[in-house]
C-alpha positions as a LaTeX table, in Angstrom:
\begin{tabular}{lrrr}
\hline
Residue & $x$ (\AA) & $y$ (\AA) & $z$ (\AA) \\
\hline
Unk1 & 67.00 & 129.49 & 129.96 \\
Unk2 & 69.92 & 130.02 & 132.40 \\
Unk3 & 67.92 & 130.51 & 136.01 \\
Unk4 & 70.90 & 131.77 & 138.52 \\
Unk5 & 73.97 & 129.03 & 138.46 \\
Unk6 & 71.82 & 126.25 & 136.48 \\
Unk7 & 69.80 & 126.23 & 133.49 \\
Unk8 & 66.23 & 125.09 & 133.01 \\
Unk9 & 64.17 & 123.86 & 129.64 \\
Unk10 & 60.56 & 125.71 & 129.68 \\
Unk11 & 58.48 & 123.70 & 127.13 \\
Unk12 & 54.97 & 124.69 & 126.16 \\
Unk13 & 53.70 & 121.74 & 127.65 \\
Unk14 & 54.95 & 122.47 & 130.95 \\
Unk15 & 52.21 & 123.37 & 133.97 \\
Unk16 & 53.04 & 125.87 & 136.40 \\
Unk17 & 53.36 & 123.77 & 138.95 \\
Unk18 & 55.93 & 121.94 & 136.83 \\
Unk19 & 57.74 & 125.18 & 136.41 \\
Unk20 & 58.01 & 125.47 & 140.17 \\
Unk21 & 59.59 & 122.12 & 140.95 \\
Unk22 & 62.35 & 123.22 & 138.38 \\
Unk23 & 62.61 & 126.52 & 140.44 \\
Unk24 & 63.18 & 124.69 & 143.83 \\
Unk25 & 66.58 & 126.27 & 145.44 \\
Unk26 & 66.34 & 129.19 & 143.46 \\
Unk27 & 65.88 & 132.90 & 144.76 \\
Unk28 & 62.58 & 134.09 & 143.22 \\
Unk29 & 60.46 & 136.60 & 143.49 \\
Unk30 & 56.55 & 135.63 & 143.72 \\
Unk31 & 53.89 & 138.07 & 142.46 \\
Unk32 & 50.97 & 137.63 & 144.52 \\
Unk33 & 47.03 & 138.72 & 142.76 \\
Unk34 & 46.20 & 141.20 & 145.89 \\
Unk35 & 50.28 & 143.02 & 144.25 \\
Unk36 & 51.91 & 141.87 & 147.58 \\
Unk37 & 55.54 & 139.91 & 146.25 \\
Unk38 & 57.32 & 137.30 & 148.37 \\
Unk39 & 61.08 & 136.97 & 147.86 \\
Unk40 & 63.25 & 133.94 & 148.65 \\
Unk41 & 63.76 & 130.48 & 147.41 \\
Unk42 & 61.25 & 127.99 & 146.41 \\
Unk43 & 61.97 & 125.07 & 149.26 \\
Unk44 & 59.16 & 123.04 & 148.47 \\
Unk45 & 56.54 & 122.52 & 146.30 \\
Unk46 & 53.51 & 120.81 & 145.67 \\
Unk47 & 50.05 & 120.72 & 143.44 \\
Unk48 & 48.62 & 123.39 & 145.90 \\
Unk49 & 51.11 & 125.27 & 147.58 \\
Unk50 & 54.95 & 126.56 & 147.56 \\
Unk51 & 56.91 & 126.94 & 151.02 \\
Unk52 & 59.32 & 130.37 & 149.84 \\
Unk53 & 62.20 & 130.88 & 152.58 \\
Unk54 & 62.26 & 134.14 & 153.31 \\
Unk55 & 65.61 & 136.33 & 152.48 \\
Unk56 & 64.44 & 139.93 & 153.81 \\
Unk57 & 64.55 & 141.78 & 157.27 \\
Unk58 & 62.60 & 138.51 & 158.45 \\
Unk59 & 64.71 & 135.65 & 157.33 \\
Unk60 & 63.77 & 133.23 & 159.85 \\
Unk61 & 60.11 & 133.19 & 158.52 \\
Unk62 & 59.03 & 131.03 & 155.68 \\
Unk63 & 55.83 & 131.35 & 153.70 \\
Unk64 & 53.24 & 129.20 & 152.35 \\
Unk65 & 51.58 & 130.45 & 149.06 \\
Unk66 & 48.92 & 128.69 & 147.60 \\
Unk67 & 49.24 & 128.00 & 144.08 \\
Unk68 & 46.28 & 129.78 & 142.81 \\
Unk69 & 47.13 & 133.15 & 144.64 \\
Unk70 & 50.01 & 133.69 & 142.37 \\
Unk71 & 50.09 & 135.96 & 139.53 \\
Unk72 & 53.75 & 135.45 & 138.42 \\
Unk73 & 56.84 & 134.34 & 139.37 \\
Unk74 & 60.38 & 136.44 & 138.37 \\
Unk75 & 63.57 & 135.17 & 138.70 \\
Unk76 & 67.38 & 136.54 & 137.22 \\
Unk77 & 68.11 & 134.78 & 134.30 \\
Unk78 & 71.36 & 136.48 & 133.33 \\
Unk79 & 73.99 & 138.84 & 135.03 \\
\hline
\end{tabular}
């Protein structure tokens, strides 16, 4: 799968969290379960969380989602 300027193997054995380390310095767009999405890139992540920089009206804020609040997670795969 070609994820923006890279490409990244999904497997069937991969977790999500595994799927969001390969995301890390992409621009994403995170589905939240309440509907709400968070857009930016993926600047850190770990077992139980993701830090998403913000790249809206409030760039200078930063997020952190917990894992298990997250629906889905889109990102551009082709142009």
């Amino acid at each position: 799968m070609q994820v923006g300027n890279s490409s990244m193997e999904l497997t069937k054995d991969d977790s999500f969290t595994n799927v969001l380390l390969k995301l890390k310095g992409q621009s994403v767009d995170i589905i939240l379960k309440n509907g709400q999405t968070r857009t930016g890139k993926i600047k850190l992540e770990s077992d139980f969380f993701i830090q998403v920089e913000r790249q809206d009206s409030k760039s200078f804020y930063d997020s952190i989602i917990r894992n298990e609040d997250i629906s889905a997670v889109e990102m551009k795969v082709r142009s």
